[in-house]
N, C-alpha and C positions, 0 to 999 in steps of 0.2 A: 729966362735965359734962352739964347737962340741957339736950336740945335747944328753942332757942328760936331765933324771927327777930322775935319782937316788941321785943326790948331791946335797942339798940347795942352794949351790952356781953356781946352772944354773939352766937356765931356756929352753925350748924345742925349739930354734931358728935355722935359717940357718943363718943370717944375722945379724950385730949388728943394735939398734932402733933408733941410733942418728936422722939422718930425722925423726921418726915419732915422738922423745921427742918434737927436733922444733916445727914443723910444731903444734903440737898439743898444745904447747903455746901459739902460735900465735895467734889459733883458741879458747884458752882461753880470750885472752885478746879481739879476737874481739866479744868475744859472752858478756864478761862485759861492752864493749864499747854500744854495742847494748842496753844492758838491760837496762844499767845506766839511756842513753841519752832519751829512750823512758822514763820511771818516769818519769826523770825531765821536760818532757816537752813532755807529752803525747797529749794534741790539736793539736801539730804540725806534731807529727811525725804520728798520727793515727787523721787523720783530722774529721772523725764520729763516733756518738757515740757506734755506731755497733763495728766499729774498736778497741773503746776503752774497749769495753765487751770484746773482745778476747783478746786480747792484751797487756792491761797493769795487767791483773792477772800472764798473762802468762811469762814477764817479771820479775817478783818480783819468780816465780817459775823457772826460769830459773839460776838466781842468788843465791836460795838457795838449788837446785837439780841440775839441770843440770850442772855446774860450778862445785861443790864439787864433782860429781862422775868422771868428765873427770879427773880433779885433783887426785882425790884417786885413781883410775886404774893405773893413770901414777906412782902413788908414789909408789904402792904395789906392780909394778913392777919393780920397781927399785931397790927393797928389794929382788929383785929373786921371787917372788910369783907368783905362776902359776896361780892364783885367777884373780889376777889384771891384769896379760896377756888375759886372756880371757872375763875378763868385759870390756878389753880398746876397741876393737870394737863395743862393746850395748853402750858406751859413746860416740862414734862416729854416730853410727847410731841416734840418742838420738840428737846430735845436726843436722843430716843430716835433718832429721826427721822435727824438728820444723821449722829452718830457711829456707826449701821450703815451708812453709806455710806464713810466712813473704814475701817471695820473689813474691807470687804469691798475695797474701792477703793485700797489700800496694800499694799506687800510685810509682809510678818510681823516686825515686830520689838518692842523694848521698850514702844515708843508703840501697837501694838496693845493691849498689856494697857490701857491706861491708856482706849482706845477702847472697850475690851471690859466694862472697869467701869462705863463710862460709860454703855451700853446698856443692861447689866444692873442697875444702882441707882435707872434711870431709870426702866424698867417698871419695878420693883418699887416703890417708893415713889408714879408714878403710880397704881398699882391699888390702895395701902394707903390714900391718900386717896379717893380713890372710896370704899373700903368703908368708909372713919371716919367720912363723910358722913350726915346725917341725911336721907336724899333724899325721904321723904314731908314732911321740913317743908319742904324747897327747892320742892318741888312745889306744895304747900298757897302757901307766898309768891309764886312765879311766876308760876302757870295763869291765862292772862289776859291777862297784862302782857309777855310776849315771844310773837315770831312762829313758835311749835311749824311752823308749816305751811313756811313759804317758807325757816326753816332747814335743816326735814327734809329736803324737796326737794332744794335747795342740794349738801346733805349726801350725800344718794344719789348724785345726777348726776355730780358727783366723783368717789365713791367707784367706782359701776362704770365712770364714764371712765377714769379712771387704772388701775384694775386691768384694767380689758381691754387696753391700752394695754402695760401692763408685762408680763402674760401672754404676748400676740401676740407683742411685741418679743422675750420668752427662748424662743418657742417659733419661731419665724424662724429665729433662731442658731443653734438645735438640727436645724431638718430643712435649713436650708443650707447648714450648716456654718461659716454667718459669725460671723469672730472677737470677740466685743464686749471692750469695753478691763475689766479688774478694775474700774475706778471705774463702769463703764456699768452692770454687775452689779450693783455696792453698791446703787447709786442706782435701780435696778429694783426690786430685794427690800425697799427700804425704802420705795418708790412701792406695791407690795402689801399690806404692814404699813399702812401708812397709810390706806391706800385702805380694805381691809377696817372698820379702824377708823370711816373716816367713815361706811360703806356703814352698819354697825352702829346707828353714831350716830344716822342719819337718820331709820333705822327707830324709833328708838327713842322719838324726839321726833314725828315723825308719827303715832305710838300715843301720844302725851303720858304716856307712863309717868315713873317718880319717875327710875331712872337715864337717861330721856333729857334731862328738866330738868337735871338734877347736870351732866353731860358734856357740852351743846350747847354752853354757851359756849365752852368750854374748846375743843374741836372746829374751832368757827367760829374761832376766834381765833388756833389753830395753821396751819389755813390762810390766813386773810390774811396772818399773819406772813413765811409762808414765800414767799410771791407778792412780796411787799417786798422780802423776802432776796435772792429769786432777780435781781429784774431790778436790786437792788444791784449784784448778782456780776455781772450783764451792763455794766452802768457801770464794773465795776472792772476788769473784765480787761482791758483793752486799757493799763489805765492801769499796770498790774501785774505783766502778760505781754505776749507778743506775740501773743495773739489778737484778729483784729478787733473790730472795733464791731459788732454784732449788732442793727441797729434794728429789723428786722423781730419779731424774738424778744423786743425788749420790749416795741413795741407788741402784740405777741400776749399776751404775758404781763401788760400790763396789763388788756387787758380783761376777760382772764381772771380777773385777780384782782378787777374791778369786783365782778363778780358774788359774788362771796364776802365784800367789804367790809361791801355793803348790809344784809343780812341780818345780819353780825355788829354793824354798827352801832347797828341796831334790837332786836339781842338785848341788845347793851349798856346801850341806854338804860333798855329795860324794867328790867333789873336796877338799876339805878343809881333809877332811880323808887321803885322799890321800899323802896331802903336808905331815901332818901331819908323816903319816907313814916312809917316805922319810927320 
């Protein structure tokens, strides 16, 4: 396919997406498989009650966030939208993201594998669109029209908050011998993964290079996601479990997530201006 952004009827590709439409079904049907099975029978599959604080909120958000935006990237890219080409990686990332926290956060059994695909088809297919991408035309379309500067930022600030955050935190545990829970672990190691990733990202777009255009939205957009998610899961638990109401922890987390909206908002627009123009 030749790349183009001047014609609605392309989209800025080297490659056609068949493997990654697959692949990324697949990884639909196994993230509903997951979510389902955990509801239905959340004592078995999250055997303590700790497990089930994290977990079965996070299931029920996964089903009504997670699931509709892999879904909608793939569809609005189907449509030729160069919106939906570039949130379909923050959708990937988004399930990379949660199910290493499952994988690490849960006893070892059959539903691991199913976690363990799910990580693994998730990068893989994230990094396959990246590289199918035509990123000097996404570049040549965007340079101008989205906020390179206050994303990058964004993006860094993140990325080494959270990584030093998750760093300190496993290296605590270790010189004090303090126990942390399997799911505090998951959820640390894939705070690193992510972190690094934004840390990357930021740089990338603060140098206005072609893969930091490609990736910035996608980036910004798996963080606000997840800021949503999370003080979802703070709404949900008490309603779900026996864990309190946490106000302090959302209003934290909201603001926190402010700061990540903004910036995604106005990368959004620029790109939608864009199409628009087209």
């Amino acid at each position: 396919m030749q790349a183009s952004l001047s014609s609605s009827e392309r989209l800025p590709l080297t490659q056609q997406l068949t493997a990654a439409y697959v692949i990324s079904c697949i990884i639909a049907v196994g993230m509903a498989v997951a979510s389902v099975v955990g509801l239905l029978v959340p004592t078995v599959i999250y055997p303590t009650a700790e497990m089930q604080q994290a977990f079965v909120p996070n299931d029920v958000v996964n089903l009504l966030i997670g699931l509709p935006m892999l879904l909608g990237s793939m569809w609005l890219t189907r449509r030729k939208r160069l919106v939906g080409l570039l949130f379909w990686p923050g959708a990937l990332l988004y399930v990379l993201y949660n199910y290493i926290v499952y994988l690490f956060g849960r006893p070892f059994d059959w539903l691991s594998l199913l976690n363990l695909a799910l990580v693994a088809l998730s990068a893989v297919t994230m990094f396959s669109l990246l590289k199918n991408m035509d990123k000097k035309a996404i570049q040549a379309q965007l340079t101008g029209a989205v906020p390179t500067k206050m994303g990058g930022w964004v993006l860094v600030i993140f990325g080494v908050m959270f990584c030093l955050r998750a760093i300190g935190m496993l290296a605590e545990a270790g010189t004090s011998q303090m126990m942390l829970s399997a799911a505090d672990v998951g959820l640390l190691l894939a705070d690193i993964i992510l972190s690094l990733l934004w840390l990357a990202g930021g740089v990338l777009l603060l140098r206005k290079t072609a893969l930091g255009y490609a990736g910035g939205l996608g980036l910004l957009f798996v963080g606000s996601v997840l800021f949503v998610g999370l003080m979802m899961v703070l709404l949900l638990q008490p309603i779900l479990t026996e864990a309190p109401f946490a106000l302090v922890d959302l209003l934290v987390i909201a603001a926190m997530g402010l700061v990540c909206f903004i910036p995604f908002l106005l990368f959004l627009r620029g790109v939608m201006s864009k199409e628009s123009a087209c």
